[in-house]
Structure formats: structure tokens, C-alpha cells
N, C-alpha and C positions, 0 to 999 in steps of 0.2 A: 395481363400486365396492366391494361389503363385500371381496374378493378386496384389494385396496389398500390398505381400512384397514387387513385385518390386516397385510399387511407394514410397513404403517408403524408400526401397534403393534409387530409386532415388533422392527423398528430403534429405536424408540426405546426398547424394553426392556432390548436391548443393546447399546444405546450408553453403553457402559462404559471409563470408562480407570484403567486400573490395580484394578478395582475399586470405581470412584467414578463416579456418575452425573452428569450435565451439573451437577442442582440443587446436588450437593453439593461437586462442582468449584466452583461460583461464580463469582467475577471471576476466577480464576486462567487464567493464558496459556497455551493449549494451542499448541506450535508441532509443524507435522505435517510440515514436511518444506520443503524450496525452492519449489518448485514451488505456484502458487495453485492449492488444491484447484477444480476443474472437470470439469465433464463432457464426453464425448468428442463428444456434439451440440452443443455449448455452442454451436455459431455456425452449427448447420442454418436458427435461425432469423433471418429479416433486423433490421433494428434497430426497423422501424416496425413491424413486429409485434409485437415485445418491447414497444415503448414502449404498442401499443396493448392491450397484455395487463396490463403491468403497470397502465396507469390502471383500467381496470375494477376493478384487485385493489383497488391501494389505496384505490378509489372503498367497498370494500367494506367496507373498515377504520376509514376516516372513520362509514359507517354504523354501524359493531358498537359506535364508543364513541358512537353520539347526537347527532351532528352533522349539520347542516341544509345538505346540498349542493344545496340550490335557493338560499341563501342568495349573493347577488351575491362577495360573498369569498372564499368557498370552493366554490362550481359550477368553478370552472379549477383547483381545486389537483391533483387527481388526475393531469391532463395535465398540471401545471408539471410534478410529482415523477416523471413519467415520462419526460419529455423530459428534467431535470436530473440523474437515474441513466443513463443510455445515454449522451447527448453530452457528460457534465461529470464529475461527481464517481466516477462510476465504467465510465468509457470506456477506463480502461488494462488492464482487461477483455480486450479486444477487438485480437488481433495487429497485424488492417490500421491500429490508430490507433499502432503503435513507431514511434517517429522514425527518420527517415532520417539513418546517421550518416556523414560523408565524413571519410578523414584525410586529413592533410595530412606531407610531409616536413617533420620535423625540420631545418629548413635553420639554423636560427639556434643548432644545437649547444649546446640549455640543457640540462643533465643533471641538473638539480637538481629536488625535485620540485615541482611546481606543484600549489598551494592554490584553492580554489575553492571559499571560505565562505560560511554565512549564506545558504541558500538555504533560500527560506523554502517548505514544503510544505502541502497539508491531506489527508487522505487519513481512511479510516473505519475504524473498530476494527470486525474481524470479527463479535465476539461479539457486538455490543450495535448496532452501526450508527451509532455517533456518532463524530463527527468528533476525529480526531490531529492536532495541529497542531505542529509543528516547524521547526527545521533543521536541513539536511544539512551535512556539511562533506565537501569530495573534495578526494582526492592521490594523484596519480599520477608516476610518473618515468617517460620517454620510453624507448620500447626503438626509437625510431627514427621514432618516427610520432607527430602529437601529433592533438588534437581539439580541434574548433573549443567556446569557451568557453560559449555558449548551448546547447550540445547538451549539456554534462551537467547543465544544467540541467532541459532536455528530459526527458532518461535520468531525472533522479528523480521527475519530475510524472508521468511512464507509470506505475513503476512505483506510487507514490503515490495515484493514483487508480483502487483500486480497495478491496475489503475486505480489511482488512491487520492483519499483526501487523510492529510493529515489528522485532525480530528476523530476519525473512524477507524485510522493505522491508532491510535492509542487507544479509542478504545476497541478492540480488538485485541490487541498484545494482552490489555489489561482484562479481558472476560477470558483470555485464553491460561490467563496465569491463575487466575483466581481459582477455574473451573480443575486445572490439574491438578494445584495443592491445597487445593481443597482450604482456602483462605481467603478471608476478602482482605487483609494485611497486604495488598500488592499497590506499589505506587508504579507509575512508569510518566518518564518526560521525553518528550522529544524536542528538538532543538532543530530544525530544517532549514536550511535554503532553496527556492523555487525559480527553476528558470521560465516558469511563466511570466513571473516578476522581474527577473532579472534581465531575460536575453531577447527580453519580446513585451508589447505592450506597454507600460510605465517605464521600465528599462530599468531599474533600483537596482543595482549591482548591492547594495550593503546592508539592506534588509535583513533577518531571518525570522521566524516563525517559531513560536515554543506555545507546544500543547503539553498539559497534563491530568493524569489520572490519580489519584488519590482515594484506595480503599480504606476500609476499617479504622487500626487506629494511626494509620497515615494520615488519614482527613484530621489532625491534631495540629494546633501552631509546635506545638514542641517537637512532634516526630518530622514536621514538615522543616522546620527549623535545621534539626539534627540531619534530615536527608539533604538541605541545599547546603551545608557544609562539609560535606564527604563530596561535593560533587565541584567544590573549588578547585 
């Protein structure tokens, strides 16, 4: 055990970016790469183990701030919030829950590209554990093969539910779309509101956040042009 804390001491001594420590980083976006940082056991363990590891934790949390988990309200919370992180809000986690995606032939020869707005996401800020709440917008142009309209919908709620930085939630959607239809013609925008900003910290209730992805010949003013007018 003392063996652990030091090394935990010591990572968290040098857990340093750029010369700045977590505290002194603050709210600012740390993005570390595509890929959701994870460990290479991440999934040794089964789901109802997790679930049953994490209620103890949380059960432990609820105790540290003072709260009366014999209390009829709060005796089940520790099980809701561990059943609600595994099978919900952060299930896209977990490879075996990616949607199965089928294409379909291009039969109807539309070459123009197809919008698919206004999809509405909730997904958790990494740093802090509170919920993002957005929409996506996707466009893609057929190199031959199209997808069925609920599945990119699908595609954004996987990638969406887990802990996230905006930035990394697009690009993701956007390597995920390109990699199916075999096209780098995929644009995707997000448009988010963050309650790390809003209900904590600076407290900005009117902010919101817009990333985007721009492949092929999306990265054009004209196609870029033509996609932010379909999205009025």
C-alpha cells in the first residue's frame, strides 16, 4: 500500500503540461490525442463487476460528504449511479456496445451531399464529469455506398457517451464516418453547451462551443459555404 501511494505521489507530481500543473491549468481543454485515453485491461473486467465496484465507491463518497445512506432516498443511489455509468451515459466506453453499421448501394445515383442535422447528443466533460449537451450536424457525399439515416445517428450517441472533449467527439465521428464510406468527403459540426462553464466555475450560462471537421472536398469555401446554408 505505502509502495502505491508513492507512485501515486509521484504522478501526480509530475503531472505536468507544459510546465503547469492540473491546478494551475484549471478549466482549460487539455486534448491528448484521438484516441479515449484507456487502459489496455479496460475490459478484463465484466460490466457487473464494475457496476458492483463502482456503487461501493460511490457509496463512499456520499459518506465523506455526510450524507445518510440509510436514509429511504438515498440507500439505492450508489446502485442507480452505477448501473447509469456502465449501461447509459457512459457505455460508449465499451467496444462490444459500437453499432452495427450495414451499407447500402448507392442505387438512386444522388451525388450531392447529404445533411443530417440537429442531432441532439449528451455526453460528459472529461475534466469535471458533467454533462455536454449539443448538436451534431453530419455530411457526407457517396463514393458509392450510402448509410442507413439512424445509424449516424447511432455513430454520434457511441461516440457521445463517454468522457469527452469536444474536439476528439468530432474528430472521432469524423474518422468513424470516413473509415465506413470509404470517403474522406465527410464534414461534421458540433455545436455544445458545457456545464462546467455554465453551472460551476466562470458560471457563463450563454456560452456555447462549435467544433468542426472538414474532409475532402468539404475543406472548400464553396462546399463549406453550401453546407452552413442547409444548416440555417
Amino acid at each position: 500500500m505505502k509502495h502505491q501511494e508513492t507512485m501515486l505521489n509521484t504522478l501526480i507530481k509530475n503531472n505536468r503540461l507544459n510546465g503547469f500543473s492540473d491546478e494551475e491549468i484549471g478549466d482549460d481543454h487539455i486534448y491528448s490525442g484521438l484516441e479515449t485515453p484507456m487502459r489496455a485491461d479496460a475490459f478484463e473486467m465484466s460490466d457487473e463487476e464494475k457496476k458492483y465496484k463502482i456503487s461501493g465507491l460511490f457509496a463512499e463518497i456520499m459518506d465523506v460528504m455526510g450524507l445518510d445512506l440509510t436514509d429511504d432516498s438515498l440507500k439505492g443511489t450508489p446502485n442507480r449511479v452505477a448501473k447509469m455509468y456502465i449501461e447509459e451515459i457512459f457505455s460508449g466506453l465499451n467496444p462490444a456496445n459500437k453499432p452495427k453499421v450495414a451499407l447500402f448501394d448507392n442505387k438512386y445515383q444522388y451525388n450531392q451531399m447529404l445533411v443530417e442535422k440537429n442531432i441532439t447528443f449528451y455526453s460528459n466533460c472529461e475534466h469535471h464529469f458533467v454533462p455536454i449537451i449539443g448538436k451534431a450536424h453530419i455530411a457526407y457525399i457517396s463514393s458509392g455506398k450510402v448509410i442507413g439515416l439512424s445509424k449516424l445517428n447511432r455513430i454520434v450517441q457511441y461516440y457521445a457517451k463517454r468522457p469527452q472533449v469536444q474536439e476528439r467527439l468530432t474528430n472521432q465521428i469524423a474518422a468513424e464516418l470516413t473509415e465506413i464510406l470509404d470517403t474522406k468527403d465527410v464534414a461534421v459540426i458540433i455545436d455544445a453547451k458545457h456545464l462546467c462553464v455554465s453551472s460551476r466555475g466562470i458560471k457563463d450560462d450563454t456560452s456555447a462551443t462549435v467544433t468542426s471537421f472538414y474532409g475532402g472536398v468539404f475543406n472548400t469555401p464553396n462546399k463549406i459555404a453550401e453546407l452552413q446554408n442547409y444548416l440555417k
